[in-house]
ZAGU-930045 format. One record per residue (C-alpha): residue number from 0; x, y, z. Coordinates in steps of 0.05 Angstrom, whole numbers. Layout:
<recs>
k=NUM; east=X; north=Y; up=Z
...
</recs>
This chain:
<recs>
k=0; east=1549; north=2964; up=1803
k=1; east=1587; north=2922; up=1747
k=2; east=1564; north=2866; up=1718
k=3; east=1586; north=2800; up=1736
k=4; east=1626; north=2793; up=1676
k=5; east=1663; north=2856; up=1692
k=6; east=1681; north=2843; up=1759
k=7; east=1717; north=2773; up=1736
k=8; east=1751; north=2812; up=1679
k=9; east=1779; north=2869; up=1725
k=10; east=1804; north=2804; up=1768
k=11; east=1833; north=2777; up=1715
k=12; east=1862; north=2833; up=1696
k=13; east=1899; north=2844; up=1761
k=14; east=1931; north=2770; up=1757
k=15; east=1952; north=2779; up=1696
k=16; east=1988; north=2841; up=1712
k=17; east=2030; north=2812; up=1773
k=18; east=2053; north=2755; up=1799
k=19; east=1999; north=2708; up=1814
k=20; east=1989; north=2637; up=1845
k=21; east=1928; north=2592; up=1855
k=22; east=1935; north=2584; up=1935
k=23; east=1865; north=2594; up=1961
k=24; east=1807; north=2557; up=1948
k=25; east=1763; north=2608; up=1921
k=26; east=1703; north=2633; up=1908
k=27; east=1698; north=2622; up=1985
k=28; east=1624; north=2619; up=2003
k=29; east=1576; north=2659; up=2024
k=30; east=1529; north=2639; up=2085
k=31; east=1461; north=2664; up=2105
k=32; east=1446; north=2668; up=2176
k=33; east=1378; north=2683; up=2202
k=34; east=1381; north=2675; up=2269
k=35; east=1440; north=2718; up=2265
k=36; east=1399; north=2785; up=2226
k=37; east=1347; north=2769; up=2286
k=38; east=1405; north=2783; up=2332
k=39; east=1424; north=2844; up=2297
k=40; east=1357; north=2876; up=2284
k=41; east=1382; north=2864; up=2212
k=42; east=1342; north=2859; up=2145
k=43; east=1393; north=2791; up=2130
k=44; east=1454; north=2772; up=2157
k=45; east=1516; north=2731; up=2121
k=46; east=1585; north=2702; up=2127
k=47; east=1634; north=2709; up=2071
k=48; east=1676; north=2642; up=2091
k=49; east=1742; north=2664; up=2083
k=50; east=1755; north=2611; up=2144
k=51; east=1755; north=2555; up=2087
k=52; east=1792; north=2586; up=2038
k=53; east=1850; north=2533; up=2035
k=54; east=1845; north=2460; up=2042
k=55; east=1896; north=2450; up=2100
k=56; east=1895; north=2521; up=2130
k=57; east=1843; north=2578; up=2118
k=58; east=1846; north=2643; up=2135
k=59; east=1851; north=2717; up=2107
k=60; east=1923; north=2708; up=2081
k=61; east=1927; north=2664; up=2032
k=62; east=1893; north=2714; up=1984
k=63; east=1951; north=2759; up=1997
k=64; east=1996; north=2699; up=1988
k=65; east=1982; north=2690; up=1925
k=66; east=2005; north=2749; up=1897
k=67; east=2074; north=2750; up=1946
k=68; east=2093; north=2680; up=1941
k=69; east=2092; north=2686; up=1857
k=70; east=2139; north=2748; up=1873
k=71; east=2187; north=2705; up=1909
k=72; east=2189; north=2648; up=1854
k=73; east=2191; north=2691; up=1799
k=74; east=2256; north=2724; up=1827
k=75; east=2285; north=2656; up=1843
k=76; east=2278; north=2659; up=1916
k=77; east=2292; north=2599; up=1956
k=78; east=2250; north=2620; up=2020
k=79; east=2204; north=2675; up=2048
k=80; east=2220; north=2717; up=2109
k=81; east=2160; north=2748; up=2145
k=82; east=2156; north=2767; up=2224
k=83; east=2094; north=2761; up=2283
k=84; east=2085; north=2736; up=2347
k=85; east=2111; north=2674; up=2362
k=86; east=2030; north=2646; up=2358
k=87; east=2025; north=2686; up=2294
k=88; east=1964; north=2658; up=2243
k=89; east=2005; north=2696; up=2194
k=90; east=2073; north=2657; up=2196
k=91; east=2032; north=2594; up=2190
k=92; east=1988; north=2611; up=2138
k=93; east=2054; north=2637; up=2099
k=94; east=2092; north=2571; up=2123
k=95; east=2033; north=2528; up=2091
k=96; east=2037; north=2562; up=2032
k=97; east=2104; north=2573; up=2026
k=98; east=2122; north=2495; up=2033
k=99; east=2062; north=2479; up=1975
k=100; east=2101; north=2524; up=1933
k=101; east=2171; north=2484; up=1954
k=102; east=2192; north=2549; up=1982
k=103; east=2228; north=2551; up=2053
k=104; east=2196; north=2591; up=2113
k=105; east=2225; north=2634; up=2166
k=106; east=2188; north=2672; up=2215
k=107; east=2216; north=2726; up=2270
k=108; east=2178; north=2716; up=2327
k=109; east=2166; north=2764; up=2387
k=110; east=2146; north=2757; up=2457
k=111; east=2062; north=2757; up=2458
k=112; east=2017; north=2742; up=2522
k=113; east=2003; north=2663; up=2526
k=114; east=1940; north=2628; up=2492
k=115; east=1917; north=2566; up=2480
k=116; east=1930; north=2566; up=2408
k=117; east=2000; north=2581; up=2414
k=118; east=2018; north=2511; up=2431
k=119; east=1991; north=2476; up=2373
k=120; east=2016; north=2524; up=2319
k=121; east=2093; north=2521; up=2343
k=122; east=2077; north=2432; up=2334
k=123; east=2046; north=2458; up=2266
k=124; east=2120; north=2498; up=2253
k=125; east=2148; north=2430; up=2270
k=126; east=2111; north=2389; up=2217
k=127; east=2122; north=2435; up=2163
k=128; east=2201; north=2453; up=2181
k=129; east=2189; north=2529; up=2199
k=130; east=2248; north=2557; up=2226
k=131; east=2234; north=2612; up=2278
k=132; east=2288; north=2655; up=2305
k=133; east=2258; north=2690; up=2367
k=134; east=2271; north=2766; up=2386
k=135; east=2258; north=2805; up=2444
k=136; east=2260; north=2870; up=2416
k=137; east=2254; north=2913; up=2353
k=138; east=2323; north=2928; up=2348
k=139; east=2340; north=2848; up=2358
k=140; east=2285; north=2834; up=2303
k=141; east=2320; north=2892; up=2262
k=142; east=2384; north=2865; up=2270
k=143; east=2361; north=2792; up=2255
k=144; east=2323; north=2813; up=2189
k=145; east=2382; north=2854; up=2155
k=146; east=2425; north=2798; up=2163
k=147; east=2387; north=2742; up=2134
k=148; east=2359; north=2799; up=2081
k=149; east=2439; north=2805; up=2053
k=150; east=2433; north=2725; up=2043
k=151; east=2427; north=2752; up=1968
k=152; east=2373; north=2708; up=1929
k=153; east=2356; north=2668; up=1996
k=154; east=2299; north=2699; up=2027
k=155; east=2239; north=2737; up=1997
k=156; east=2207; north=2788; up=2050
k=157; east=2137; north=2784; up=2063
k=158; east=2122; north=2838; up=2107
k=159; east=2072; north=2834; up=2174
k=160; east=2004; north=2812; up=2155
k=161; east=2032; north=2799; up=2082
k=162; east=2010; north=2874; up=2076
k=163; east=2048; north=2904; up=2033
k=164; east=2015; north=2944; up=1962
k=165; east=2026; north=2875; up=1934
k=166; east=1994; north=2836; up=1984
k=167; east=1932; north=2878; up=1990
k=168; east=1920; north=2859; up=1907
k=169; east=1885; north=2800; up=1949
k=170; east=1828; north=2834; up=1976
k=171; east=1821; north=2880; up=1916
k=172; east=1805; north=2805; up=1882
k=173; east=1765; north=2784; up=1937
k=174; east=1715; north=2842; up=1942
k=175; east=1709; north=2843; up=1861
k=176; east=1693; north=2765; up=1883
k=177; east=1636; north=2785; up=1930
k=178; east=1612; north=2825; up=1871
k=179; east=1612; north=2778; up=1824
k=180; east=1563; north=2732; up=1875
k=181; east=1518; north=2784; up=1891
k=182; east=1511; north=2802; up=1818
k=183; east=1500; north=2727; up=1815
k=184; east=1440; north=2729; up=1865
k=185; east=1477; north=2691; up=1925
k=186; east=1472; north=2749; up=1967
k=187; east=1444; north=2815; up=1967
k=188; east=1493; north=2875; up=1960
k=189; east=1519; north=2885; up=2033
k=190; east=1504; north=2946; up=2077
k=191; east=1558; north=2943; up=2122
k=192; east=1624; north=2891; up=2127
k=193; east=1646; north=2881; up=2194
k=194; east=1720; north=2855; up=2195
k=195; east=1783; north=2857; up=2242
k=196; east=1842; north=2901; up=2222
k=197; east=1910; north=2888; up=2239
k=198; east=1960; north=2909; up=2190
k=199; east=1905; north=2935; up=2158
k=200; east=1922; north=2899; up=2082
k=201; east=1847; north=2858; up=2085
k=202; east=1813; north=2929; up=2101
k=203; east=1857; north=2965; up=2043
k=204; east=1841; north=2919; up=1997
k=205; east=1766; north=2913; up=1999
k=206; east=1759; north=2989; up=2008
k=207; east=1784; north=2996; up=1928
k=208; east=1752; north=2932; up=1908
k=209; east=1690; north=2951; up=1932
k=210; east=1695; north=3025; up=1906
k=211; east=1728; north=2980; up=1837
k=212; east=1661; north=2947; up=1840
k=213; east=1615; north=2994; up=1843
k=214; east=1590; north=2979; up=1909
k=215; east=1564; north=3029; up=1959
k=216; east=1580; north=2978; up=2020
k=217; east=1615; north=3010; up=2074
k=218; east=1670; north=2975; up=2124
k=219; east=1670; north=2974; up=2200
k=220; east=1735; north=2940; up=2217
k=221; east=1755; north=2931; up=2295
k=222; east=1831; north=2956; up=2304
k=223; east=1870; north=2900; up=2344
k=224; east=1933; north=2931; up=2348
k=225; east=1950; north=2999; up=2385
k=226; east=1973; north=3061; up=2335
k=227; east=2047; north=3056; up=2360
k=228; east=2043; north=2975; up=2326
k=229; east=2003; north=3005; up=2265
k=230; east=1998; north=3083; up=2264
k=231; east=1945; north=3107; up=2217
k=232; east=1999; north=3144; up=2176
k=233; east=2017; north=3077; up=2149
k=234; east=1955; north=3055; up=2131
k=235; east=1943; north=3119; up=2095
k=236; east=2006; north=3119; up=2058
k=237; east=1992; north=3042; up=2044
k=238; east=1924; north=3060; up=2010
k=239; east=1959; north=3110; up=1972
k=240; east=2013; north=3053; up=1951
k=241; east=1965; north=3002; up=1928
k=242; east=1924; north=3063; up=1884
k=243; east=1991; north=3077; up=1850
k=244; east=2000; north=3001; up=1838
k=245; east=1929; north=2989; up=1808
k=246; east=1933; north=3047; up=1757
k=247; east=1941; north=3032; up=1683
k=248; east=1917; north=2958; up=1698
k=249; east=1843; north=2976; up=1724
k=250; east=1812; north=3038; up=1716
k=251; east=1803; north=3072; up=1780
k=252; east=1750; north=3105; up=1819
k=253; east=1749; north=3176; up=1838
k=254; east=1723; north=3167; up=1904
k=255; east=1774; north=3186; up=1975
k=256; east=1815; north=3131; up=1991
k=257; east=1793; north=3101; up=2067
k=258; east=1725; north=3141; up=2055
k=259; east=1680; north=3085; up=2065
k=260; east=1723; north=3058; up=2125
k=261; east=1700; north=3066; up=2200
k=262; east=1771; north=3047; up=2240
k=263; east=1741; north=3027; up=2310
k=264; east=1785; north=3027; up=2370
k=265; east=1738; north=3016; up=2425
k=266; east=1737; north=2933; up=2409
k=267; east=1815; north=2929; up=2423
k=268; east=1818; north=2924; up=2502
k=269; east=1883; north=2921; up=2537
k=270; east=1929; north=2902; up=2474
k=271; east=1938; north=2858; up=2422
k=272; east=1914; north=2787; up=2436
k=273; east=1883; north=2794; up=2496
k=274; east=1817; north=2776; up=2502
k=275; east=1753; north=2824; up=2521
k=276; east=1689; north=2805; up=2555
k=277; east=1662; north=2830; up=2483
k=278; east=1699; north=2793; up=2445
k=279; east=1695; north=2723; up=2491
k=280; east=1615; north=2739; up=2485
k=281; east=1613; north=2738; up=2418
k=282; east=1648; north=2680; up=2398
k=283; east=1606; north=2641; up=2446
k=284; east=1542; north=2665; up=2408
k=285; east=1574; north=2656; up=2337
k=286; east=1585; north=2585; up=2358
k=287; east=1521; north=2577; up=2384
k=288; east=1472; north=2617; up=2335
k=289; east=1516; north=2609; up=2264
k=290; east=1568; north=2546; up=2272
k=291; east=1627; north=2599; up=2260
k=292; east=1688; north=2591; up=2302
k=293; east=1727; north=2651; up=2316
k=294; east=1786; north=2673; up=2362
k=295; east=1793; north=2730; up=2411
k=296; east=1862; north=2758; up=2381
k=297; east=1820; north=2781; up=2318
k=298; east=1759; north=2754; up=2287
k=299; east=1723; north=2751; up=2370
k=300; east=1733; north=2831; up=2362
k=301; east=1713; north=2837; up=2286
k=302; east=1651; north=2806; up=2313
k=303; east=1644; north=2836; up=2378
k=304; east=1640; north=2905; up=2343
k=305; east=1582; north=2876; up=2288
k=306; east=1542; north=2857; up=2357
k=307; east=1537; north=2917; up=2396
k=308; east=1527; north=2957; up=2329
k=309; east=1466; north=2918; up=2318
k=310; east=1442; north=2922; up=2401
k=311; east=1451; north=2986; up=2384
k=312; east=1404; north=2994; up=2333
k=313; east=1443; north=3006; up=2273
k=314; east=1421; north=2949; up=2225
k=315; east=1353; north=2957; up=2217
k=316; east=1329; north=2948; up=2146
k=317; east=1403; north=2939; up=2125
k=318; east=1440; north=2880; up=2094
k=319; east=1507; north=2856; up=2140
k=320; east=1565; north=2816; up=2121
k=321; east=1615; north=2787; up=2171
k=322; east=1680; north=2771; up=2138
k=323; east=1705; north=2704; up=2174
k=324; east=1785; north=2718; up=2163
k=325; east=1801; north=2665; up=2217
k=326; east=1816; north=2588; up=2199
k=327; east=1774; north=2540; up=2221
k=328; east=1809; north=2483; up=2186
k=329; east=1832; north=2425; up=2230
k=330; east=1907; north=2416; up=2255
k=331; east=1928; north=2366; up=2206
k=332; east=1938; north=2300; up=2239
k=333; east=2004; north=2272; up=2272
k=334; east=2030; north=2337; up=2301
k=335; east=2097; north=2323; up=2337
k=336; east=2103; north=2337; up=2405
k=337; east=2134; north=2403; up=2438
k=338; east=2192; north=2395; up=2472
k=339; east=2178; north=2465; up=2521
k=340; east=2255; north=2460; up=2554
k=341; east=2287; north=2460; up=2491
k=342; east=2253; north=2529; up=2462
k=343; east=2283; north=2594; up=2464
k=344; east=2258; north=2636; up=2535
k=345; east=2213; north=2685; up=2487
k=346; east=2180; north=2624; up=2463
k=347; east=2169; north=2593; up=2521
k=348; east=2148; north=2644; up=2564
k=349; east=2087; north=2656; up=2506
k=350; east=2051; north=2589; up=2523
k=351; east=2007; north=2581; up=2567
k=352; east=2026; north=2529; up=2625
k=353; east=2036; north=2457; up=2608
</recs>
């Protein structure tokens, strides 16, 4: 492993090289949890509180953030484009962002089954002056995007997740991060990470951080989208995109890209944001045993999949890290109200009933 000094150079050394803004809060801490390694039949057990990582709004994206926002200022951009479902964590975390950076947000929303959240992030959008232009298919959303895209100098793209080679520079950072604190003595060197995996940017990045670092830790990350929404032929050629982007600035490892990843499929249910019984289970006992408040869309799964590992037996004597990429920050206060019969059918038909 490197030394602590190392790991912060190598980080430096990758901010210095790209575009790079101060969003997050970060180091983000790390939390032991005993009753949680008794749970797993683990030797310890911790959370790496990526939950907290921004004042108003936490969450796994603003590490990406920082390296995509910077993009869009320094090419004189006046607002960032980026797509989801219309109760998207990602749009929001980019519109928070975004609007601390003075830029403009616009997010193109699909059609995704109703959940309680949704409500409260479209009053969120109305705080912070989000404009949403809902879709109903791909080739709407297509259409949609190449026309604001020839707005020349107007709107940056940030792509789904915030996962492009760029993006994933975030999680290379946050893994040398975890480094640098285990090196530090506030956790031992982690086992296994257990995380959930959407566009797949958060896995990417830690897989080369941690090989960056030295680390022998190996990933279990709980796929919540189907293959047609993120075929593994993109993630490959995405780890092969942020390799070619790192060289020259770190020196890089000659281990197989994706070779300390376990994809798991079994956690994902009936389709994105849905919830399992798995996944409902184990946000009730993260609540209950560790404080942590998750979500069933992505983080419920992440952790559903570290829970039956460990009934399973696979912890013993081993050191597990959960990596909390939901926020658990607070709505801020004074949230407008929703006017429901003035939203766009797509939108409307996403909430859950009044």
């Amino acid at each position: 492993m490197i030394s602590a000094s190392r790991a912060r150079a190598c980080r430096e050394a990758i901010r210095q090289g790209f575009p790079w803004r101060a969003i997050a809060d970060t180091p983000t801490p790390v939390d032991r949890h005993d009753s949680l390694a008794g749970e797993l039949g683990a030797r310890s057990a911790w959370i790496k509180r990526d939950d907290i990582s921004g004042v108003k709004h936490g969450g796994n994206k603003l590490r990406k953030l920082e390296f995509l926002l910077a993009d869009a200022l320094e090419g004189g951009y006046g607002g960032v484009l980026t797509y989801g479902a219309v109760g998207s964590n990602h749009i929001l975390s980019t519109a928070h962002a975004a609007r601390s950076l003075g830029l403009d947000c616009c997010g193109i929303v699909r059609p995704q089954p109703p959940t309680p959240y949704v409500e409260e992030t479209l009053r969120c959008h109305l705080l912070l002056g989000t404009r949403l232009v809902a879709v109903t298919d791909p080739e709407a959303a297509a259409r949609e995007r190449e026309r604001m895209l020839a707005e020349e100098g107007a709107w940056y793209e940030v792509p789904l997740g915030g996962s492009s080679a760029l993006g994933c520079l975030g999680y290379v950072c946050g893994a040398l991060e975890l480094a640098g604190q285990v090196k530090a003595g506030e956790c031992p060197a982690p086992d296994l990470i257990y995380l959930p995996c959407g566009s797949a940017g958060s896995t990417l990045g830690l897989d080369l951080g941690l090989s960056l670092a030295g680390l022998p830790t190996r990933i279990v990350t709980a796929r919540v989208v189907s293959e047609s929404m993120m075929p593994m032929s993109r993630v490959r050629s995405l780890a092969g995109q942020l390799r070619q982007l790192l060289n020259g600035v770190c020196p890089l490892p000659e281990d197989e890209p994706l070779s300390r990843v376990e994809f798991r499929t079994e956690f994902l249910g009936t389709g994105y944001a849905l919830p399992t019984d798995e996944a409902l289970a184990a946000i009730e006992f993260m609540k209950r045993e560790t404080n942590t408040q998750l979500e069933y869309t992505y983080s419920g799964k992440g952790a559903a999949a570290m829970l039956s590992d460990g009934r399973k037996g696979r912890h013993k004597d081993l050191n597990v890290l959960f990596w909390n990429t939901y926020n658990s920050q607070p709505a801020p206060a004074g949230l407008p109200p929703l006017n429901r019969e003035g939203l766009p059918e797509v939108i409307r038909a996403s909430l859950p009933p009044a």
